[in-house]
C-alpha positions, -999 to 999 in steps of 0.1 A, spaced: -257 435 158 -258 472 142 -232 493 140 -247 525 150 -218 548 136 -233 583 133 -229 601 101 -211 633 97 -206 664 75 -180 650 62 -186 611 56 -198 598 24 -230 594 16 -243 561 26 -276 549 7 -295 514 19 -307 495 -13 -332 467 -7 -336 442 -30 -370 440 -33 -390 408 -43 -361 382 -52 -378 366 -77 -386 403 -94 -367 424 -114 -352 439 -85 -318 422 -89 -314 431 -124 -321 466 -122 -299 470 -95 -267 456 -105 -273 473 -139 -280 506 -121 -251 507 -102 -227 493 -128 -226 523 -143 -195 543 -122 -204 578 -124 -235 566 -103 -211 545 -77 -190 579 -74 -218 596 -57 -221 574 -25 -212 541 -12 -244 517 -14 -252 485 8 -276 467 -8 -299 443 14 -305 414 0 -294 381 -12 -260 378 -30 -270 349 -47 -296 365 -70 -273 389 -74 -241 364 -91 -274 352 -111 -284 389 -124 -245 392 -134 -248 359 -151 -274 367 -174 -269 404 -181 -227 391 -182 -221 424 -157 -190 413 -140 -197 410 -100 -183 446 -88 -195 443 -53 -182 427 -19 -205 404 6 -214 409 43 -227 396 69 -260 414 72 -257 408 110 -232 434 109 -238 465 91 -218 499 92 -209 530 76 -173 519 72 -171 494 46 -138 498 23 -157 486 -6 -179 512 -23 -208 481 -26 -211 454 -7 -246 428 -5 -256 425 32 -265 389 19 -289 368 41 -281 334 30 -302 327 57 -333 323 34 -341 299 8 -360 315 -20 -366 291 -54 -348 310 -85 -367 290 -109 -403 302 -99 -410 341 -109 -444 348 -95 -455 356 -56 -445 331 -31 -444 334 7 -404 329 11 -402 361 -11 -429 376 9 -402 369 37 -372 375 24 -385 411 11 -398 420 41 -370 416 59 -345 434 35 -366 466 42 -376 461 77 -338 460 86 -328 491 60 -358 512 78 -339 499 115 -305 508 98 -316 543 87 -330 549 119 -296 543 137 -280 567 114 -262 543 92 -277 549 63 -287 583 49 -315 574 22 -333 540 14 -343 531 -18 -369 503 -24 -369 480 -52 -404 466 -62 -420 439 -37 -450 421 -44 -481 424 -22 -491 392 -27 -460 377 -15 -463 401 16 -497 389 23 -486 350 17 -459 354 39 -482 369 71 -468 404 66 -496 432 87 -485 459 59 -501 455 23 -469 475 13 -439 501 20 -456 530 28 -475 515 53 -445 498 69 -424 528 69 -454 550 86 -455 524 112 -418 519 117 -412 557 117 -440 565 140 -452 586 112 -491 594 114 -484 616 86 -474 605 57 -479 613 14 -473 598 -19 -450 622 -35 -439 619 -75 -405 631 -94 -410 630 -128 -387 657 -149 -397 692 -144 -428 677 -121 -428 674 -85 -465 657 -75 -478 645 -43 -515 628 -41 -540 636 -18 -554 607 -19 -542 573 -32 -560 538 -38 -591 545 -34 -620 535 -57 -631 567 -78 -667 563 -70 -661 560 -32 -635 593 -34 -665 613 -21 -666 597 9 -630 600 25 -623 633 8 -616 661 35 -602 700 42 -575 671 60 -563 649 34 -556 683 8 -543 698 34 -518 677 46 -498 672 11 -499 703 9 -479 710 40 -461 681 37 -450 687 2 -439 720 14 -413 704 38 -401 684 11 -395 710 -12 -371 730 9 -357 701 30 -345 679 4 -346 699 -30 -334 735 -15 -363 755 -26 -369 780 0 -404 793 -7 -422 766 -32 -450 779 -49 -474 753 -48 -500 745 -70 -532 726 -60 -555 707 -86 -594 707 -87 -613 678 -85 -638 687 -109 -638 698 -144 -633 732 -152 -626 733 -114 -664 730 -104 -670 760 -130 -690 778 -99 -706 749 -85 -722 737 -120 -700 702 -118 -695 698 -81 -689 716 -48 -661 697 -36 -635 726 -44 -653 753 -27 -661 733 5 -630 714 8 -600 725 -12 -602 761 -12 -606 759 28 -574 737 29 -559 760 5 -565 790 34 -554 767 60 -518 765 45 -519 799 37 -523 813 69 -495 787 79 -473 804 53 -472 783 26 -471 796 -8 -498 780 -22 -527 787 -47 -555 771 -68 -575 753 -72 -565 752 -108 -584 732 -136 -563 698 -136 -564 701 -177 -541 729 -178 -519 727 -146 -497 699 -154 -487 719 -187 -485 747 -165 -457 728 -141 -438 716 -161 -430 742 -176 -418 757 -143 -448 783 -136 -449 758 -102 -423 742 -82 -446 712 -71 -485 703 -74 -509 685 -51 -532 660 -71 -563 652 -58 -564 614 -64 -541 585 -77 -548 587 -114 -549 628 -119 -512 629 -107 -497 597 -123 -512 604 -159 -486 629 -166 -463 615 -144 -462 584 -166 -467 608 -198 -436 630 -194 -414 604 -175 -424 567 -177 -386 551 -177 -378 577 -152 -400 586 -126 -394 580 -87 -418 574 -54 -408 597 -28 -428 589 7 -427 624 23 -440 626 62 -408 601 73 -381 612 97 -363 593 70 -356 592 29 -369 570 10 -370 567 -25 -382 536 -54 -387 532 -87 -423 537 -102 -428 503 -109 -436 472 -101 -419 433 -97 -419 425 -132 -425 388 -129 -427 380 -164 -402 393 -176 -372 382 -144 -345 362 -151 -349 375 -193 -320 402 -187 -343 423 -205 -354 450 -175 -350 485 -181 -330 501 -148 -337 534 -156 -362 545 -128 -340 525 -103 -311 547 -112 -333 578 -109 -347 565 -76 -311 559 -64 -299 596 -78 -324 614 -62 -317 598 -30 -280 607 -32 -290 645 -40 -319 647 -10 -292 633 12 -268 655 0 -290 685 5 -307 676 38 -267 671 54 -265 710 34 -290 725 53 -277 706 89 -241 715 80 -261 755 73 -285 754 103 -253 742 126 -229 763 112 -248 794 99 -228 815 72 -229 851 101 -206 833 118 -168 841 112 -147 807 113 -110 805 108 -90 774 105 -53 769 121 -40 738 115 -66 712 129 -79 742 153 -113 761 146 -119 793 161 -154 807 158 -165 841 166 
């Protein structure tokens, strides 16, 4: 069914785009993202989804069709076209209704659950996620409330974090939809710790820093101003803040959440853990609301979305702003692109002397 065709140091890029809810946005912002040819001249894209919503999109933002179809039975590296829609006709999805339904819970379920299988098999070097509804998931039977969770268990990733790219900011969240009030009871030395580390991966794997200086946020104001608003940072972040240290991670805080995001961006930081969902996405959102990306960080593979959701009300208008979907699908060409740099580095380390006859190498 899959053509597993390994990629190389010298194949193009190959990213997975998955159309997200059909009945979203999704298939505006994607043919509008990609029509733009400086974009389609970083990689070659299959998109997974149905190419019917696609001629639709093209219809009503009149973006002549610049893609090629497929069978998504058969999937592979080698397409001569630079797009093509791995189309599953297969499923019948109502364009009239915009709003959750179970056949886009389906159909969206299955466009990722095959692009997570086809970057697994090496086929694809990054996947990036247009927006699915929740709702829709849950209608259609689905045992993940969304991507991240599907991608953990599809990955056999036990660790996993919600990372941010948003202009000069790089931001993962310790902790992420939980109610404020019950923050006190899941917050451990474990879930600081582990962006932490995890964001510390990231950094050098996929954005070529080699030793990130990390910053990590308080929880409280003023940082707990010596225990007069809270204890939680020195019991809890300040020991997960030693932990990485002594792992040798360049980390430091915790710092006063008012003044680190200024901080960061302007570059005293190369990324910053937030301690829960609205601390990091306030300036997220504030310094890059059209063009901030999701990042899940933990995964043996890349994936990247835009920061928003479906859209329902305003599908089928032509009206959708693409700008975080081209973000989310730039970024994934350039963490591709440096993850293969650092294979290509790690397999053939610069010591080495390597001279080229012909079509022989000679290494010594």
């Amino acid at each position: 069914m899959i053509n597993n065709n390994k990629n190389n140091f010298e194949s193009p890029i190959v990213i997975g785009i998955t159309m997200g809810d059909p009945l979203g946005i999704g298939p505006e912002i994607i043919i509008k993202a990609l029509s733009d040819p400086m974009l389609r001249r970083g990689a070659k894209f299959i998109i997974f989804g149905m190419d019917e919503f696609l001629e639709y999109a093209s219809d009503w933002t009149e973006i002549d069709p610049y893609w090629g179809r497929c069978q998504h039975e058969k999937l592979s590296r080698d397409y001569p076209r630079n797009v093509v829609v791995a189309d599953y006709d297969d499923y019948s999805v109502p364009i009239w209704k915009h709003g959750p339904s179970k056949s886009g819970g389906e159909s969206s379920l299955r466009f990722c659950v095959d692009a997570i299988e086809a970057a697994k098999a090496g086929i694809l070097d990054a996947v990036v996620t247009a927006p699915i509804s929740k709702v829709s998931w849950n209608q259609a039977g689905a045992q993940w409330p969304g991507h991240t969770e599907l991608l953990a268990e599809m990955c056999k990733s036990p660790r996993k974090v919600m990372m941010f790219a948003a202009g000069p900011l790089k931001i993962a969240l310790a902790t992420i939809h939980e109610a404020l009030f019950e923050l006190r009871n899941k917050f451990t030395i474990g879930c600081v710790y582990e962006p932490i580390d995890l964001l510390n991966d990231a950094l050098q794997e996929f954005f070529g820093i080699k030793n990130p200086h990390i910053a990590v946020a308080a929880l409280n104001p003023h940082a707990g101003e010596d225990g007069q608003f809270g204890d939680e940072e020195p019991r809890i972040i300040s020991p997960a803040i030693l932990i990485a240290q002594e792992m040798g991670i360049n980390c430091s805080g915790p710092y006063p959440a008012d003044t680190l995001f200024l901080r960061a961006s302007r570059g005293e930081f190369d990324g910053v853990v937030a301690m829960y969902h609205d601390q990091g996405m306030i300036p997220v959102k504030l310094l890059a609301f059209k063009d901030a990306v999701n990042i899940t960080i933990g995964l043996p593979i890349i994936r990247t979305s835009p920061a928003h959701g479906t859209a329902f009300e305003i599908a089928g208008k032509g009206v959708a702003d693409e700008s975080s979907m081209k973000a989310a699908i730039r970024l994934a060409i350039e963490m591709a692109r440096t993850r293969r740099q650092n294979a290509e580095h790690r397999t053939h380390p610069p010591s080495s002397k390597l001279w080229r006859t012909g079509k022989t190498e000679v290494r010594k």
